[in-house]
Structure formats: structure tokens, C-alpha cells
Backbone bond lengths (Angstrom), bond angles and torsions (degrees), N, CA, C in turn:
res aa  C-N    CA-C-N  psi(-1)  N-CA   C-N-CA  omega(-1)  CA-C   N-CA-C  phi
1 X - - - 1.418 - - 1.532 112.24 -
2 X 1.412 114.09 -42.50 1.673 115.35 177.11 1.536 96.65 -64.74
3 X 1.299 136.64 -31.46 1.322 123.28 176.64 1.541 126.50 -63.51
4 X 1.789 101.79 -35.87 1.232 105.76 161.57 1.585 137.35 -75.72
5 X 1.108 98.83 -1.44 1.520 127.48 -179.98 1.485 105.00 -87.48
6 X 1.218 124.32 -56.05 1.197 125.49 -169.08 1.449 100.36 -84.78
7 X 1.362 128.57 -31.64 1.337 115.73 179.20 1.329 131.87 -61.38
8 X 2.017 87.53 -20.12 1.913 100.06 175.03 1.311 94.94 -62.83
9 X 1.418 98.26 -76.64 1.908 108.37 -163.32 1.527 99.02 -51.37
10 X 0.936 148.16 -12.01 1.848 124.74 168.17 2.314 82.59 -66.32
11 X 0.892 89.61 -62.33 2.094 103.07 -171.58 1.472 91.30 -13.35
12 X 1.420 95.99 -74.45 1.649 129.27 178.10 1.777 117.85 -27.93
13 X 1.433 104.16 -65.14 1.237 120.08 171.90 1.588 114.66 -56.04
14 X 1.435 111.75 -49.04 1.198 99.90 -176.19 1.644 119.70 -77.15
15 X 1.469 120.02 -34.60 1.099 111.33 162.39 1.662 130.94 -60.45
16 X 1.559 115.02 -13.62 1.373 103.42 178.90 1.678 90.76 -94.55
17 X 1.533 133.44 -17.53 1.478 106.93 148.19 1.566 149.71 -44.52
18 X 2.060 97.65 -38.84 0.641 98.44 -179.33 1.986 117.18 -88.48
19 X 1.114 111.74 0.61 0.936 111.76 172.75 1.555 108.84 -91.30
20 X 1.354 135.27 -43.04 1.513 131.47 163.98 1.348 124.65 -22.45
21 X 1.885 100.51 -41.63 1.389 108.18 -160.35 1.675 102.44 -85.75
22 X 1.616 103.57 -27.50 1.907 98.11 -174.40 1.661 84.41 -86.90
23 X 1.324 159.97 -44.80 1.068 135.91 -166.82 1.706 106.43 -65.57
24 X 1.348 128.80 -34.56 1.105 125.30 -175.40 2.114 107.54 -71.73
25 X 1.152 93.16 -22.77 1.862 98.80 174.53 1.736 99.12 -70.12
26 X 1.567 89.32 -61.29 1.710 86.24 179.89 1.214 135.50 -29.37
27 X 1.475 97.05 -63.44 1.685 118.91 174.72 2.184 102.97 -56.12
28 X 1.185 110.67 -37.54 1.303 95.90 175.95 1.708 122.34 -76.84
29 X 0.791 113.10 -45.52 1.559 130.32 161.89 1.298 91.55 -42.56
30 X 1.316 143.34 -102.49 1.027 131.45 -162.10 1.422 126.67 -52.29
31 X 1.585 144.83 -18.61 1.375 152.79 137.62 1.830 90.79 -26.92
32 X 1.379 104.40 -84.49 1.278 122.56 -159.04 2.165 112.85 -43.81
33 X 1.380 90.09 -39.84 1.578 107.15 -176.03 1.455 99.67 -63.95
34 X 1.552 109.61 -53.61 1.506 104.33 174.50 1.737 147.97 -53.86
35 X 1.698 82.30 -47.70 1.953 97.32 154.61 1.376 100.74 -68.40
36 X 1.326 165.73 -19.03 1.443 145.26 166.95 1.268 105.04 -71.10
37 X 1.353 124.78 -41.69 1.421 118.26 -166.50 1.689 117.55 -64.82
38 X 1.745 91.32 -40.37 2.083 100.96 -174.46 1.865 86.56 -73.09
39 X 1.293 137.33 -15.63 1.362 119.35 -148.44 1.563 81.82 -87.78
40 X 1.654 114.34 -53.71 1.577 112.42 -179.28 1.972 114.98 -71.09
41 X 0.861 93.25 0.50 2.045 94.06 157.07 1.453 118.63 -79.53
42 X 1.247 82.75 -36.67 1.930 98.27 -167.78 1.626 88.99 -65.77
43 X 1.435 112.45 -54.85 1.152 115.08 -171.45 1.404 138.79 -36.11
44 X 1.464 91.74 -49.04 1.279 123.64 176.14 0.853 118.09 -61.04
45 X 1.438 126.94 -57.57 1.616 126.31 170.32 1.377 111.08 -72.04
46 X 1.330 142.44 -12.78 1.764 120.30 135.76 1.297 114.78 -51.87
47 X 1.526 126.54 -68.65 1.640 111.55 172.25 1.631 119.76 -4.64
48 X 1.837 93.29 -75.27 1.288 125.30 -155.23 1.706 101.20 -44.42
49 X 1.911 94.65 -55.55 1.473 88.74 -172.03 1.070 105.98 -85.72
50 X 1.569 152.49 2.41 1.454 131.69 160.27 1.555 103.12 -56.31
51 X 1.507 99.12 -59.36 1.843 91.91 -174.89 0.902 114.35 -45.25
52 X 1.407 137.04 -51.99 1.786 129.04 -172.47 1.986 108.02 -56.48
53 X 1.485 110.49 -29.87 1.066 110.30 172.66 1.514 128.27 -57.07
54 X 1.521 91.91 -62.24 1.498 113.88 167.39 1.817 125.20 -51.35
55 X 1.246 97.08 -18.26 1.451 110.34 177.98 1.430 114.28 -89.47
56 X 1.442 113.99 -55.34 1.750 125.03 170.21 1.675 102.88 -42.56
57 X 1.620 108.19 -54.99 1.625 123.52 171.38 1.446 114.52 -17.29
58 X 1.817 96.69 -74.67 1.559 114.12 -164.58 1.819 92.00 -82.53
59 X 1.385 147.21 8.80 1.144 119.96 149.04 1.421 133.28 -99.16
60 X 1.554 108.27 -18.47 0.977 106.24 138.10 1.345 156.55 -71.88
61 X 1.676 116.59 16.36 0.838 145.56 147.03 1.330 127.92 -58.25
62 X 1.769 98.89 -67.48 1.433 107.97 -175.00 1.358 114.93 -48.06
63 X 1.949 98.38 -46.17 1.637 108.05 -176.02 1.815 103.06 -51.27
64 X 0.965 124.10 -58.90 1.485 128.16 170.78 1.474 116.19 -25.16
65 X 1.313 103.11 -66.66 1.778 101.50 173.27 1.128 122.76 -68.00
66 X 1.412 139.17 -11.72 1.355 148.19 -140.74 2.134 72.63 -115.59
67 X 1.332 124.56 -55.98 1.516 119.67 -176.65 1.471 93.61 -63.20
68 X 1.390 140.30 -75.10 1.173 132.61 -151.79 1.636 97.65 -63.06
69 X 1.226 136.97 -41.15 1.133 108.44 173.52 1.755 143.12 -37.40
70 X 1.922 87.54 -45.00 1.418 103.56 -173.44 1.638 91.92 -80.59
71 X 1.270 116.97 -29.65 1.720 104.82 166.30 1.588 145.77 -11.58
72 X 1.920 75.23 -74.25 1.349 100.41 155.91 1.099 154.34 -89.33
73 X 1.608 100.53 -3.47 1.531 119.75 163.08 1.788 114.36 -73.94
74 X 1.484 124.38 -15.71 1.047 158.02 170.99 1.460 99.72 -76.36
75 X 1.136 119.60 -74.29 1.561 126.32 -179.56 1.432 104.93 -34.47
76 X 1.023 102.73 -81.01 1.868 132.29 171.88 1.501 96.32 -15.25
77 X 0.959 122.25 -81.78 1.617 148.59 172.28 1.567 98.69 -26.57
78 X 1.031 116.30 -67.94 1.853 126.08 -170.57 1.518 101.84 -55.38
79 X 1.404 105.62 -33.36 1.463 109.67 -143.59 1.542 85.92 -89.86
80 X 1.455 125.78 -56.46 1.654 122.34 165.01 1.612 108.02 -42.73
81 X 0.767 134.39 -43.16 1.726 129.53 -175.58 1.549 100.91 -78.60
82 X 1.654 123.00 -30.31 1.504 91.13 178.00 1.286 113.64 -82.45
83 X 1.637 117.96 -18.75 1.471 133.76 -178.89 1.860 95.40 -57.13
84 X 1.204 109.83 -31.57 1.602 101.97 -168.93 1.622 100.67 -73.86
85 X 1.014 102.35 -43.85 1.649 109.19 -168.60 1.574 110.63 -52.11
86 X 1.672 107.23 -51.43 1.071 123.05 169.01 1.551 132.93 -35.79
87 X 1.257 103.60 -42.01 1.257 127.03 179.27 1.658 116.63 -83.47
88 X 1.427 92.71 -25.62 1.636 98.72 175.08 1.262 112.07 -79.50
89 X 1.310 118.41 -44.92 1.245 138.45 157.36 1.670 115.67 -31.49
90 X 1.009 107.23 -78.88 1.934 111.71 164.27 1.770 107.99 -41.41
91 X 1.092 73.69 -38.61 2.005 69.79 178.80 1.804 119.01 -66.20
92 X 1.144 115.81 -55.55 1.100 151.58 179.97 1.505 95.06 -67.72
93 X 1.207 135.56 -31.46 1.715 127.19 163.24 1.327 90.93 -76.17
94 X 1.144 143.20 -60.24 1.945 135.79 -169.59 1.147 100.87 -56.46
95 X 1.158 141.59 -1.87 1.889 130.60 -171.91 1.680 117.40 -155.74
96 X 1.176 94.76 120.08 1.573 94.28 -158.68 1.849 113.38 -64.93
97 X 1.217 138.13 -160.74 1.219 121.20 178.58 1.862 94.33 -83.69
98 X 1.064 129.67 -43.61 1.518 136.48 171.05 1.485 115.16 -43.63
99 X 1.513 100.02 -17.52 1.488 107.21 -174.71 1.454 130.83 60.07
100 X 1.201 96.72 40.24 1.631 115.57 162.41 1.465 104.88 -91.16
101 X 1.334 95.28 170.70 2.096 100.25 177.56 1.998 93.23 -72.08
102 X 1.142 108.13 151.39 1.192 110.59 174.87 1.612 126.43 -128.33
103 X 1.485 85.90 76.94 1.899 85.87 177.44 1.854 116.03 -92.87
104 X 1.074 101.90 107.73 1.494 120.88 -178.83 1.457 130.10 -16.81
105 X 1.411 97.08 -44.52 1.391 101.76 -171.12 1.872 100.09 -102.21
106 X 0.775 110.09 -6.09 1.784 107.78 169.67 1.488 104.39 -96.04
107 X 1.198 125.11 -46.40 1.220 137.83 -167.62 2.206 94.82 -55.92
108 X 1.527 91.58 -56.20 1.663 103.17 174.28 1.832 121.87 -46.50
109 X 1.380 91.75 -53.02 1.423 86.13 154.03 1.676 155.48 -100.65
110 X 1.196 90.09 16.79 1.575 122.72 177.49 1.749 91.83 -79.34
111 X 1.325 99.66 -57.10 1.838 103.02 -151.70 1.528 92.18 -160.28
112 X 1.668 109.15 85.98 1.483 109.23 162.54 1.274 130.72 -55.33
113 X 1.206 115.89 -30.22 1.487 125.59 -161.84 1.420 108.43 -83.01
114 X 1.612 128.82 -20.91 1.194 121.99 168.03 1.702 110.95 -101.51
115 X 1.495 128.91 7.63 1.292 111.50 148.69 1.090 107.06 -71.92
116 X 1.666 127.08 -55.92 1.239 130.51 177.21 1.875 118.45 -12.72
117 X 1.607 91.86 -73.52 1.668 118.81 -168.18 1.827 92.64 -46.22
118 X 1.299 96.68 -54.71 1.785 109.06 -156.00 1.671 100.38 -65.02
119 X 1.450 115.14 -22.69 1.557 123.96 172.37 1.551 116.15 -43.18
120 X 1.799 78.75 -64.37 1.740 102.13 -152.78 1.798 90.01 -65.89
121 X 1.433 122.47 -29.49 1.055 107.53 -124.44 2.144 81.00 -87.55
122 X 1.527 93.68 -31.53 1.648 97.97 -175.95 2.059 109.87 -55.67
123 X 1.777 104.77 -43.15 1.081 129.48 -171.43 2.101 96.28 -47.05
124 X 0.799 94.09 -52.94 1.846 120.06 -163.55 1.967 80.15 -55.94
125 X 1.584 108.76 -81.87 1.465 113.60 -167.43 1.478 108.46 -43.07
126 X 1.718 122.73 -30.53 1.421 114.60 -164.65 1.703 94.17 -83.46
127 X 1.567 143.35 -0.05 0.993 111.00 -150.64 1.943 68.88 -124.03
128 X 1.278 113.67 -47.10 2.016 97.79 177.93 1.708 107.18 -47.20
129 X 1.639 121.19 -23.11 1.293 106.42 171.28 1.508 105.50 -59.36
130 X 1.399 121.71 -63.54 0.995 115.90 -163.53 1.682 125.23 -65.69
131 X 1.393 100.48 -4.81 2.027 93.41 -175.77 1.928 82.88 -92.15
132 X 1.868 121.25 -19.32 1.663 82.27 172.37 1.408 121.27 -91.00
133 X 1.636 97.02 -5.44 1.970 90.89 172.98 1.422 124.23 -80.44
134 X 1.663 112.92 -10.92 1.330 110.24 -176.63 1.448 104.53 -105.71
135 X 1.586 121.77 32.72 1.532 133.12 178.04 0.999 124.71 67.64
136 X 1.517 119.87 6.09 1.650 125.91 172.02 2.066 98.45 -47.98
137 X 1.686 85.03 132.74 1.606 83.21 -177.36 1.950 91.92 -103.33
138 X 1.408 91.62 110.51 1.230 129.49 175.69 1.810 126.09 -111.34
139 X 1.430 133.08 135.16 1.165 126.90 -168.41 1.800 99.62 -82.87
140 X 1.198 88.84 110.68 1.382 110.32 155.20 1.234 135.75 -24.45
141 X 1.450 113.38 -62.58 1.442 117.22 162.10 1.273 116.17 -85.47
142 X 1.574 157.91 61.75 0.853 174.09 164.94 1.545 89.31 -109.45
143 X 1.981 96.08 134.12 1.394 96.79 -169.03 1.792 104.47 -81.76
144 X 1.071 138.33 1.96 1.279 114.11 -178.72 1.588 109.94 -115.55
145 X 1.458 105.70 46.17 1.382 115.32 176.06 1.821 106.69 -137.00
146 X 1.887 104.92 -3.34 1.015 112.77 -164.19 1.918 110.27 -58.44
147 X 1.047 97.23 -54.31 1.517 128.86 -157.63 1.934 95.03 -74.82
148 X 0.553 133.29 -25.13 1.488 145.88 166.56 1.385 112.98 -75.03
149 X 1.468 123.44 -55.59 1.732 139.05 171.40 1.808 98.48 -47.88
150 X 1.172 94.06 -48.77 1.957 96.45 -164.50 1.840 94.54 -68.78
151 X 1.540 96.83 -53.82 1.703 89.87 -178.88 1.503 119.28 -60.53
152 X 0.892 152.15 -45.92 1.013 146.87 -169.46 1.378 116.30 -79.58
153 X 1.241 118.33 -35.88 1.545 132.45 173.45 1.784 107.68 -84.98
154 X 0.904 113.30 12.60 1.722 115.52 -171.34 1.428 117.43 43.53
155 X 1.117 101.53 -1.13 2.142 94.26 -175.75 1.643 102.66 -103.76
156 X 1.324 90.35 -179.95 1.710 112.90 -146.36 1.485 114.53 35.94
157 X 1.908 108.22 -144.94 1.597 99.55 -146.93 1.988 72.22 -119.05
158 X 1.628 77.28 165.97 1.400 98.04 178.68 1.369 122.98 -120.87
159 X 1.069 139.98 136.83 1.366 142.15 -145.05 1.504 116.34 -87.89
């Protein structure tokens, strides 16, 4: 009978081993399941906020290109209007203000005194451009600031 006694409780013993050992897995598995889960939360909200980063990023981007576009559609624009000027300019060297053809060095010795005049007189307009581009507060309508106001500002006619 003590044999059958002890043969339970070995039964006994080993099943409350074997149950120790899956509750002791359990209990680890679940420790372990739990630190993975807060580790992938944590995670997540780095994800989360890179993307919101990465997103603010690429719209402030777009906004960026969407300005440099009109930038350079602006540029573009300036750059045809100075090309016009330019050209008026070349023109306006071929033809004197009298409106003859105007080649310089015949014109010089034909009649010095009106390359001279026509020198000083361009020299004078290029430098009132410059006291209104470098913010000299100067009257505007004063006629020898006229022709400079229109050029630089593109409005009215140009001479």
C-alpha cells in the first residue's frame, strides 16, 4: 500500500512539475510578449511621427516649387523685357536721336560736338538711374529722372 501511495504522489509530483514548468513558460511568454508589444508602440509612434515629419517636409516642398516655379516664370518674363530693352537699345545705337543711321566713329568726325552732347547727356540719365536705384529719395517727376522711372519700372514709352 505505501508503494501505492507513493506511486500516486511520484504521479502527483510529477504532474505538479509538469505543470510548474508550462506555467513557468507561460508566465515567461507572456513577460516577454508584453515588452515586445510597449517596444512596437514605442515604435510606432517614431514611425508615426517621422511620417507627420516627412509629410510637413514634402509640403513644404511642394509650396517651395510651386514659388520657384512662379519665380521663374517671373524671371523668364524680366529676362524677355530686358531682351526687349536690349534690342531697343542696339537699335537706338544704329540711329541717332535726329534719326540718321548712327555709326560712331563717322558720326564723331562729321560733328564732334553732338557725340560729345549725346555722351554727356546719356552719361547724366545713367547716373539719375542710379541715385533712384540706390534709394536716393529723389522727386520722381523731375524730368531727368523720367526716362529711367519708365525703364526700370517697365511702364510708359521709351525713347
Amino acid at each position: 500500500m505505501m508503494f501505492k501511495i507513493v506511486g500516486k504522489l511520484k504521479v502527483y509530483l510529477i504532474m505538479f512539475a509538469a505543470f510548474a514548468a508550462f506555467s513557468g513558460v507561460a508566465y515567461w511568454y507572456y513577460q516577454d510578449s508584453q515588452a515586445a508589444i510597449i517596444q512596437y508602440a514605442e515604435n510606432q509612434a517614431k514611425l508615426e511621427e517621422a511620417l507627420r515629419s516627412q509629410q510637413s517636409a514634402t509640403m513644404s516642398l511642394k509650396r517651395d516649387i510651386a514659388i520657384m516655379g512662379n519665380t521663374l516664370n517671373t524671371l523668364n518674363d524680366d529676362f524677355t523685357a530686358s531682351r526687349q530693352r536690349v534690342q531697343d537699345l542696339e537699335s537706338l545705337l544704329q540711329r541717332g536721336t535726329d534719326g540718321r543711321s548712327l555709326n560712331v566713329g563717322e558720326r564723331a568726325i562729321e560733328d564732334p560736338d553732338y557725340i560729345e552732347n549725346e555722351i554727356n547727356i546719356g552719361t547724366n540719365e545713367v547716373f539719375s538711374c542710379f541715385e533712384i536705384l540706390s534709394g536716393n529719395n529723389t522727386d520722381e517727376n523731375d524730368p531727368k529722372y523720367i526716362n529711367c522711372i519708365d525703364t526700370v519700372t517697365g511702364n510708359g514709352v521709351q525713347q
